[in-house]
C-alpha positions as CSV (number, residue, x, y, z in Angstrom):
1,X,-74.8,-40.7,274.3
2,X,-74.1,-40.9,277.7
3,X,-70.7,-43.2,277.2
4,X,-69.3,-40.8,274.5
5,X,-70.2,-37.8,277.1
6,X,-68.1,-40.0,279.9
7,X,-65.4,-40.8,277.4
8,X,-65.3,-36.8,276.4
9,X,-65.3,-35.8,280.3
10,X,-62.1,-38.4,281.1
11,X,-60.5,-37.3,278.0
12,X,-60.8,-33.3,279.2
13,X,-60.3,-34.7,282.3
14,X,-56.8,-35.9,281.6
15,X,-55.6,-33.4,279.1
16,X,-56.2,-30.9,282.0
17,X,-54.2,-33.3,284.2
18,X,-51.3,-33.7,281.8
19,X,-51.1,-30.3,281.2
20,X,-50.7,-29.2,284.8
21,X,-48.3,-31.9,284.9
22,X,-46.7,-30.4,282.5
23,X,-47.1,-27.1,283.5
24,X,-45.9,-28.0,287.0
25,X,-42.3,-29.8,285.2
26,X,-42.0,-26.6,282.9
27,X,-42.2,-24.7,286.1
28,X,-38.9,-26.4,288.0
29,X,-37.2,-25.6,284.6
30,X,-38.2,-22.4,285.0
31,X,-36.7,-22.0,288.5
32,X,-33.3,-23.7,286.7
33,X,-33.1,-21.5,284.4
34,X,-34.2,-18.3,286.9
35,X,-30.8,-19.6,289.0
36,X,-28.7,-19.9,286.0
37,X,-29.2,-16.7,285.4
38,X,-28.6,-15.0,288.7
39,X,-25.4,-17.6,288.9
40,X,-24.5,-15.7,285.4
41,X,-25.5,-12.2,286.8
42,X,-22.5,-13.2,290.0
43,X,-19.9,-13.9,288.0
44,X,-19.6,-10.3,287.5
45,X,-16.7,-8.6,288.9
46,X,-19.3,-5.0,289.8
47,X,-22.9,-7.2,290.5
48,X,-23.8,-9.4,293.4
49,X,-27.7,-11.0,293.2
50,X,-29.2,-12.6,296.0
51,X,-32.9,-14.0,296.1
52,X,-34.7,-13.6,298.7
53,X,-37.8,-15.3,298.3
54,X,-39.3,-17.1,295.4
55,X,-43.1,-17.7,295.6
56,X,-43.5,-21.4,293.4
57,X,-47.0,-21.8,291.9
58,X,-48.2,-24.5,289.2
59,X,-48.9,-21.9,286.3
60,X,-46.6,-19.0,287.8
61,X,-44.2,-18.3,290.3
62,X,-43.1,-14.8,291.8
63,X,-39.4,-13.7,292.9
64,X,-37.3,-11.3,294.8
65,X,-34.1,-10.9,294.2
66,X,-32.2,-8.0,295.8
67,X,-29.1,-7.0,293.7
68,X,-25.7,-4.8,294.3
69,X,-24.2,-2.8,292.0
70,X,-20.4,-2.5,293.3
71,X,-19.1,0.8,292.0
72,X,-15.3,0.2,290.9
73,X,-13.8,3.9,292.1
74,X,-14.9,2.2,296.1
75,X,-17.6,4.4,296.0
76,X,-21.0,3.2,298.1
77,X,-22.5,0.2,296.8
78,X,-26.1,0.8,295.0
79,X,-28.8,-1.4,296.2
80,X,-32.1,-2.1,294.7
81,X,-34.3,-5.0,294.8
82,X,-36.8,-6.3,291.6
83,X,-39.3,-8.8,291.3
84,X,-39.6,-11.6,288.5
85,X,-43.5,-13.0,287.7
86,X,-42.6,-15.8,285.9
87,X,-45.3,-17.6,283.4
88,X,-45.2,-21.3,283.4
89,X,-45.0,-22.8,279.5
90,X,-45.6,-24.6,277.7
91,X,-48.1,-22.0,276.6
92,X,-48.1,-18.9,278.0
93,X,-51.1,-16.7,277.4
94,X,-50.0,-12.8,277.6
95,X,-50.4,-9.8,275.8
96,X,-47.7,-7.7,275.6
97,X,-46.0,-5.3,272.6
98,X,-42.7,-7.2,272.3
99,X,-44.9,-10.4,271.6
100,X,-45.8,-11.7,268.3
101,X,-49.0,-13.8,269.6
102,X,-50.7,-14.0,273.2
103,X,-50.2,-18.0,273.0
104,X,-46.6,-19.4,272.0
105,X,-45.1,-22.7,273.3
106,X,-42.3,-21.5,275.4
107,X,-40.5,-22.6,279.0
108,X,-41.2,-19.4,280.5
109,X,-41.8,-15.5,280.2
110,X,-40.6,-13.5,282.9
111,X,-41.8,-9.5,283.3
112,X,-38.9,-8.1,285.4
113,X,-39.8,-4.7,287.6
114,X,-38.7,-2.4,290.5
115,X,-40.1,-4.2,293.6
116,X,-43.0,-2.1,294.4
117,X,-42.1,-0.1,298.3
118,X,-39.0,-2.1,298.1
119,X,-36.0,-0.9,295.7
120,X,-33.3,0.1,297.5
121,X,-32.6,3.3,299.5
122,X,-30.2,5.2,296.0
123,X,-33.3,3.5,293.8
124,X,-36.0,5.0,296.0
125,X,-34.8,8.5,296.1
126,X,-34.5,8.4,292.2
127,X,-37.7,7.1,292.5
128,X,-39.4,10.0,294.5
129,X,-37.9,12.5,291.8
130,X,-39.0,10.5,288.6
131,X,-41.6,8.0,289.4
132,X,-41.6,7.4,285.4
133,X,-38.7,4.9,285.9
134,X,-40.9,2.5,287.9
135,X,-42.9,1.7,285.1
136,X,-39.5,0.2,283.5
137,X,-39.3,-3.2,282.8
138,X,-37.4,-6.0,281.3
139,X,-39.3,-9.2,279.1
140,X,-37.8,-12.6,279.2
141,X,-38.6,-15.1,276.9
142,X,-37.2,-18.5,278.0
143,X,-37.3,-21.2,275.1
144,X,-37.8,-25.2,275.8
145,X,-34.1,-25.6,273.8
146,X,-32.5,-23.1,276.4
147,X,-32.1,-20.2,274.6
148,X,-33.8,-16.7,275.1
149,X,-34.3,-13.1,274.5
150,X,-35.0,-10.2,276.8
151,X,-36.4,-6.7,275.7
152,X,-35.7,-3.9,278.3
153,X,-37.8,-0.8,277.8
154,X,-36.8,2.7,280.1
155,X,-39.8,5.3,279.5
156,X,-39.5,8.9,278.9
157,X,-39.4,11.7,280.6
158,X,-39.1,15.1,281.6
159,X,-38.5,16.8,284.9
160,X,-37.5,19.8,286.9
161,X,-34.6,19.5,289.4
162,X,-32.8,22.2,291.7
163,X,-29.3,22.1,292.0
164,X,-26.8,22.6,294.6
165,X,-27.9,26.7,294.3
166,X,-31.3,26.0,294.0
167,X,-31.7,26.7,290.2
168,X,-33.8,25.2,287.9
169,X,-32.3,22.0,286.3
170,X,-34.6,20.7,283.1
171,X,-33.6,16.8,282.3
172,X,-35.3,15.9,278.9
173,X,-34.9,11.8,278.4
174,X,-36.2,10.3,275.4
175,X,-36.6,6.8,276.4
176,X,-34.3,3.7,276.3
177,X,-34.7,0.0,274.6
178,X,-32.6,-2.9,274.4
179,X,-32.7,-6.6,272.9
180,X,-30.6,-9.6,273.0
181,X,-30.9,-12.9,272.7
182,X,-28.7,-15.6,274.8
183,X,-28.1,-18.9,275.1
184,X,-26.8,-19.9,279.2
185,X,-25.9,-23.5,278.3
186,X,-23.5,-22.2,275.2
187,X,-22.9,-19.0,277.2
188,X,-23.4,-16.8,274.4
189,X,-25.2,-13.6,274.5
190,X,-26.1,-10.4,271.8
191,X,-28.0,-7.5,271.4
192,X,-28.8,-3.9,270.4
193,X,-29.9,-0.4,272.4
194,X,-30.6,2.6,271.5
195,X,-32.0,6.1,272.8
196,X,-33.0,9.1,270.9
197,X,-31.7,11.7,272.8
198,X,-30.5,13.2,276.4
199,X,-31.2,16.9,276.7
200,X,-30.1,19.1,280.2
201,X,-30.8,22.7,280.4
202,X,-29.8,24.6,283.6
203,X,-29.8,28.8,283.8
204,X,-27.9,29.9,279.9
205,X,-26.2,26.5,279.6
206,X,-27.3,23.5,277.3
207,X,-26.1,20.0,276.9
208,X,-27.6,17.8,274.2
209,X,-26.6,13.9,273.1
210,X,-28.4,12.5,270.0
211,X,-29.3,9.0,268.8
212,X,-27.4,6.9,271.0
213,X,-26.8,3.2,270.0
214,X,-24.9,-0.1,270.6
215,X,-24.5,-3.4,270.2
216,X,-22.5,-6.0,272.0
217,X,-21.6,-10.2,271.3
218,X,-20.3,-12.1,274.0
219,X,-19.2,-15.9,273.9
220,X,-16.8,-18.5,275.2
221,X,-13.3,-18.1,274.0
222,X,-10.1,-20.2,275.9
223,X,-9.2,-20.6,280.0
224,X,-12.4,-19.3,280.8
225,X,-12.2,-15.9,279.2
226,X,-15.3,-14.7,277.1
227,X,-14.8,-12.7,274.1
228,X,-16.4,-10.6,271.5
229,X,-17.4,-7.2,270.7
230,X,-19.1,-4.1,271.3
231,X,-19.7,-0.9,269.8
232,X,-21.2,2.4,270.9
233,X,-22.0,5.2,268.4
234,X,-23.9,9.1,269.3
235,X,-24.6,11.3,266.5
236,X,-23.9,14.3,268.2
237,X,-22.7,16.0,271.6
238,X,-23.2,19.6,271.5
239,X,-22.6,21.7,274.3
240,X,-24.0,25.8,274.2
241,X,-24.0,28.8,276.4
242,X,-25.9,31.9,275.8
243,X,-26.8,30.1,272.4
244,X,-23.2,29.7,271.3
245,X,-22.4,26.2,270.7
246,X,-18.7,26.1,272.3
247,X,-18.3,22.0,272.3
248,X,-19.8,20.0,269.1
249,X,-19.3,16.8,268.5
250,X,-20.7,14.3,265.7
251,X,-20.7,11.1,264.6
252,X,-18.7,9.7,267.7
253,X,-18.1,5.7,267.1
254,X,-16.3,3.3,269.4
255,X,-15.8,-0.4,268.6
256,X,-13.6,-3.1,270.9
257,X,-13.5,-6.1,269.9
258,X,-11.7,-9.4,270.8
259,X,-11.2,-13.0,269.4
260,X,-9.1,-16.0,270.4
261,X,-6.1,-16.6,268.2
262,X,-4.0,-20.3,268.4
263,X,-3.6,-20.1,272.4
264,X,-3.7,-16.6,273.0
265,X,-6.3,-13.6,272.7
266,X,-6.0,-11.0,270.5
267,X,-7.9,-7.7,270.8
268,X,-8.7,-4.1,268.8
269,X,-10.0,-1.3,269.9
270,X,-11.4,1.8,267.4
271,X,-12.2,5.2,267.9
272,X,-13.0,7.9,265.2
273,X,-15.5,10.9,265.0
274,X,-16.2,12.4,261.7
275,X,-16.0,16.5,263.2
276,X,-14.7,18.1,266.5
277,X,-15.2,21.8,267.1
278,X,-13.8,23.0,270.5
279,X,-11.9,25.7,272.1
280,X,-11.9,28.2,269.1
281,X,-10.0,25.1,266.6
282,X,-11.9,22.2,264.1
283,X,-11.0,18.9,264.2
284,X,-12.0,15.5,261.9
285,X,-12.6,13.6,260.5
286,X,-10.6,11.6,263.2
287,X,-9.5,7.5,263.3
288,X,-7.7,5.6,265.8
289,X,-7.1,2.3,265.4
290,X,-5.0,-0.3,268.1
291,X,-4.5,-4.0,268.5
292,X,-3.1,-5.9,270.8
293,X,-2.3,-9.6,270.0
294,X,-0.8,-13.3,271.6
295,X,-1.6,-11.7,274.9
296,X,-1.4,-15.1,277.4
297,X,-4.7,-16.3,277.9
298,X,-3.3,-17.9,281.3
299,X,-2.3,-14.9,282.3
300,X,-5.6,-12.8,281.7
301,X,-7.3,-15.7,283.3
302,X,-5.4,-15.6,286.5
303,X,-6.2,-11.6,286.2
304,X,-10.1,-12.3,285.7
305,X,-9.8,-14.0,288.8
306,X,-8.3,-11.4,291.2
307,X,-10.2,-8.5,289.9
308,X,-12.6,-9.4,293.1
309,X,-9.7,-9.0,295.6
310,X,-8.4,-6.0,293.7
311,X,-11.2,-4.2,294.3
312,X,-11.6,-5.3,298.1
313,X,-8.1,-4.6,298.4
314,X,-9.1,-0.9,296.5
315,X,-12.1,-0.2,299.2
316,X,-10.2,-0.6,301.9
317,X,-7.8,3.0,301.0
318,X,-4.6,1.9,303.2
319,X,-1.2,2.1,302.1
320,X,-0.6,-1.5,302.1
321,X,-3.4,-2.4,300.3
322,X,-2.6,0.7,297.7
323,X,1.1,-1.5,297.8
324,X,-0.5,-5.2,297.3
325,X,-2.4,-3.8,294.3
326,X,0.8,-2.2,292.9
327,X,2.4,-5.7,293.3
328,X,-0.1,-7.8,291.5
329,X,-0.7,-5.5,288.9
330,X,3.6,-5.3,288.0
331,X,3.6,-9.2,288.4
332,X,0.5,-9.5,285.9
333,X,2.2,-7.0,283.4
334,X,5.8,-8.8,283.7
335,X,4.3,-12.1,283.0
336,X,2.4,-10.8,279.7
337,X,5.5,-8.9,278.3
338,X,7.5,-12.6,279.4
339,X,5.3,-14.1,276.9
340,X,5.9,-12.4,273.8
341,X,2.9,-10.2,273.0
342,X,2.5,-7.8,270.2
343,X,1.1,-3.9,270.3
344,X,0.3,-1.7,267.5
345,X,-1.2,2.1,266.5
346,X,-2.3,0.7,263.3
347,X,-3.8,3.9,262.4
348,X,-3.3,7.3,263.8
349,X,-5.1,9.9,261.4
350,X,-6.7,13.3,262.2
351,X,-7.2,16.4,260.2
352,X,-7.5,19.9,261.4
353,X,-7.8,23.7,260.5
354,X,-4.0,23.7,260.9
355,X,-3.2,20.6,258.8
356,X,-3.3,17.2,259.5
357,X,-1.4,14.2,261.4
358,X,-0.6,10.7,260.7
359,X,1.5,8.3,262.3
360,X,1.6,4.4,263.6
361,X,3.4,2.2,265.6
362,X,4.0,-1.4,266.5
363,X,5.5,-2.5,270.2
364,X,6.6,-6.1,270.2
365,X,8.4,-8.2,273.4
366,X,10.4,-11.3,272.1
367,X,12.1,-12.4,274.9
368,X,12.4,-15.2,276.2
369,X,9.1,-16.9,278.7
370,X,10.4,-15.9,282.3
371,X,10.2,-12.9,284.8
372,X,11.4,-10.1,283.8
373,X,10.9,-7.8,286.9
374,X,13.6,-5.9,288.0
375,X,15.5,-6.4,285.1
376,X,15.4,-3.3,283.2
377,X,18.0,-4.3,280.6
378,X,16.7,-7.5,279.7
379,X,13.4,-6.1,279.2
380,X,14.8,-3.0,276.7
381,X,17.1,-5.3,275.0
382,X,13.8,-7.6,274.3
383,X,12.1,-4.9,272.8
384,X,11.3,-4.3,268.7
385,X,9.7,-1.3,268.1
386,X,8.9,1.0,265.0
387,X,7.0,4.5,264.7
388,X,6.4,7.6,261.8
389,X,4.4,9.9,262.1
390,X,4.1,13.2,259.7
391,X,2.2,16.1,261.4
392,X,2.2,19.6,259.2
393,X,4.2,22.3,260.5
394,X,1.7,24.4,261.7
395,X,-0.2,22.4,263.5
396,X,3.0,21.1,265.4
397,X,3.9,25.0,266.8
398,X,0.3,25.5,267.4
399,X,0.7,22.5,270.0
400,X,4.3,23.0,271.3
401,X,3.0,26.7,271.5
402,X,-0.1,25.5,273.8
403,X,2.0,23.2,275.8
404,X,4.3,26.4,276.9
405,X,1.5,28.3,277.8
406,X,0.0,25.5,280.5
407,X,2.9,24.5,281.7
408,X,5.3,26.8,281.9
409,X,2.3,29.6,282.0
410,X,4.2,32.2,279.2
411,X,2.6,34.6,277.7
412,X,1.5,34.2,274.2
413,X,4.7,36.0,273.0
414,X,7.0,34.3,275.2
415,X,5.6,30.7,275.0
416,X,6.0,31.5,270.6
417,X,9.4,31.7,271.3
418,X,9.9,28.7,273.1
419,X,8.0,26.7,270.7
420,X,10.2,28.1,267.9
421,X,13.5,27.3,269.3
422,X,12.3,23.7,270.4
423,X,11.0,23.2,267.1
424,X,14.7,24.5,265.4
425,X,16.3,22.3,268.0
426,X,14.6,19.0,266.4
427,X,15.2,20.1,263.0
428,X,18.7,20.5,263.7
429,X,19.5,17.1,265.6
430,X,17.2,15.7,262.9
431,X,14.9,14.4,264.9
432,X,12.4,15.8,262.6
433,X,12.6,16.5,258.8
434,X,10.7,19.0,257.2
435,X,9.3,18.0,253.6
436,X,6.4,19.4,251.7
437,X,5.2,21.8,254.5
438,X,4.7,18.8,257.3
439,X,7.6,17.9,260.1
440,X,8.1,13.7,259.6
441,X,10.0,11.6,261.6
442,X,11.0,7.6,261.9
443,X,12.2,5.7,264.5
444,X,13.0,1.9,265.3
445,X,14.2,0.8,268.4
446,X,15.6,-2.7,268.2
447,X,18.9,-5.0,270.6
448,X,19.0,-1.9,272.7
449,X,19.5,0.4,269.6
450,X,17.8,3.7,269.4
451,X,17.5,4.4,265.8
452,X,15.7,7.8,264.4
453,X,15.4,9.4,260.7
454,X,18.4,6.3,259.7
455,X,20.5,7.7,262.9
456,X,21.3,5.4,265.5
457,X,21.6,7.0,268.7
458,X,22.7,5.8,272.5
459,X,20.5,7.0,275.1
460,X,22.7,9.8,275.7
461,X,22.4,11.3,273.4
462,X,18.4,11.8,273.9
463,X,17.1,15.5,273.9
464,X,16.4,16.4,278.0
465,X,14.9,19.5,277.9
466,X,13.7,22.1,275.6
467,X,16.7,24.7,274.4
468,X,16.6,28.3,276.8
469,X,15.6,30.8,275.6
């Protein structure tokens, strides 16, 4: 009895052993994969992350880390600091709603928060008017094979501020969450968010978003550059006064998206909203789709890698720096048109209470691969370029009619008349042809040749100015 008790005792006894062992290697893992992170987090062009202490234990460990956020319009940076407890694997005993079971083999779970008396000056005075927020946190789940997810969770809330005149201003926030999962050795990261709704109220005036979501993809393409996609969607922006809804917008979706494509990256970018009603006139449904494709990976490369001096060179608000950032952004342009890329309005389509639009357009430089700057005529004469578009005839005097009024500030009488006899003018140089109650006009520009409605024009003979009237 008592040998099989000894045996038990030495076989508890080393299990215990082996599994702080363990414990203690899953732990510097943990502190790889905690640096790898924060070495991801400062490759960001507008985040800078710097630990400043990081507390190593055998079955947990706590951090600081103290991070920038670098506004890019030079404003003042934002400063806040969090604090990572990190729980060793391989089992990790926690109870929490975005886990399945309180025991799972893992390398590490890390419960990310505001560092209690410690977030930043910006963070702390947000802090003092919603305290809510410091109950935010993000879950990390750090797998033995590298991988991971993180859930980030933003509670509601609903507060009282005054304004600049010292009225009541009533912020109604449903809540925020976000997923993703990630992988640092492959470098590739997706998720999801989504919040029900934003509402601000202040004196007659209302502003209210609905069901906000996204989701975003990001992995390795070519040179360095990461690509993917990411989309955005709200189901409605409506905007009242008095009860009268002036500003309604629903069903708002943007999607950009990007891929590599032989050696080059292409990229698309869409836009649409299924109804607009604004400023007394409906619009929608409404589509825009663009692409842009063989842009030189080398180039945007070299680009990725100056966007940190650009925006030095932008904070510091001198003329010369203004200059330099002129400079590098014509020398980055030049170099992608040298290299043949392709443009294109793939889809252009809007309907309205005073007809409807359509058009596309395609923008392609097939020159030769050298520097083009300064050399305006080598740069037109490289150029192959194609448009239509069909808009109906009311809508198009409804806009030239607008345009006279804000610009030229006419009266609505006067700027009718202007609109009319810049509208006849087109018709009769045949820039636009009038068929089936819409205006619809096609152009191709191509060697230097100006070519619209199967005219082929020389530059001089371009409309300058709308006729007098």
């Amino acid at each position: 009895m008592k040998k099989t008790l000894t045996i038990f005792f030495f076989v508890c006894l080393a299990l215990v052993v082996a599994y702080g062992a363990a414990s203690c290697w899953v732990g510097g893992q943990a502190r790889n994969q905690h640096d790898m992170l924060i070495a991801q987090i400062n490759r960001s062009n507008y985040m800078e992350a710097s630990v400043k202490s990081y507390e190593r234990g055998l079955f947990s460990s706590r951090a600081l880390t103290t991070f920038t956020l670098i506004l890019p319009e030079s404003g003042d940076p934002i400063e806040f600091s969090i604090v990572d407890y990190i729980y060793h694997g391989p089992f990790v005993f926690l109870e929490h709603p975005h886990l399945k079971t309180r025991l799972r083999p893992v390398l590490a779970v890390i419960r990310t928060r505001l560092a209690p008396g410690d977030p930043g000056e910006a963070m702390k005075k947000m802090l003092e008017k919603i305290p809510e927020l410091e109950s935010s946190e993000v879950l990390t789940v750090l797998s033995i094979d590298g991988s991971g997810e993180s859930y980030f969770d933003v509670p509601a809330f609903q507060k009282k501020f005054p304004d600049e005149k010292g009225e009541q201003v009533e912020v109604e926030w449903r809540g925020f969450i976000g997923q993703c999962k990630f992988d640092l050795q492959l470098g590739e990261v997706a998720g999801s968010y989504s919040s029900p709704s934003l509402q601000v109220t202040e004196q007659n005036q209302l502003l209210r978003v609905k069901d906000i979501q996204g989701d975003f993809d990001s992995h390795p393409g070519i040179k360095g550059i990461s690509v993917g996609s990411t989309a955005l969607s709200i189901g409605s922006i409506e905007a009242m006064e008095k009860e009268n809804t002036f500003f309604n917008l629903s069903s708002l979706g943007l999607k950009a998206e990007s891929g590599v494509s032989g050696e080059t990256i292409s990229g698309g970018l869409r836009l649409s909203f299924e109804k607009l009603s604004a400023g007394g006139m409906g619009l929608g449904p409404f589509a825009l789709e663009f692409e842009a494709r063989k842009l030189d990976a080398d180039v945007l490369s070299r680009f990725q890698k100056l966007v940190p001096e650009l925006r030095k060179k932008a904070a510091e608000q001198t003329g010369n720096a203004k200059g330099e950032i002129e400079k590098l952004f014509t020398q980055i342009m030049v170099d992608l048109l040298g290299n043949s890329p392709e443009f294109e309005i793939k889809q252009l389509e809007i309907r309205t209470d005073k007809g409807d639009l359509s058009g596309k357009a395609k923008l392609t430089f097939a020159g030769p691969k050298k520097n083009l700057a300064g050399n305006i005529l080598a740069l037109l004469f490289n150029i192959d370029a194609s448009a239509e578009l069909s808009v109906s005839e009311a809508l198009l005097y409804l806009v030239a009619e607008n345009v006279f009024r804000d610009v030229s500030a006419q009266d609505p009488e006067s700027a009718k008349m202007s609109a009319n006899g810049l509208v006849m003018g087109l018709k009769a140089s045949k820039y636009i042809i009038s068929e089936g109650g819409s205006f619809k006009s096609s152009a191709t520009f191509k060697h230097g040749m100006l070519t619209v409605n199967g005219r082929k024009l020389g530059l001089s003979n371009l409309p300058r100015s709308a006729p007098a009237q």
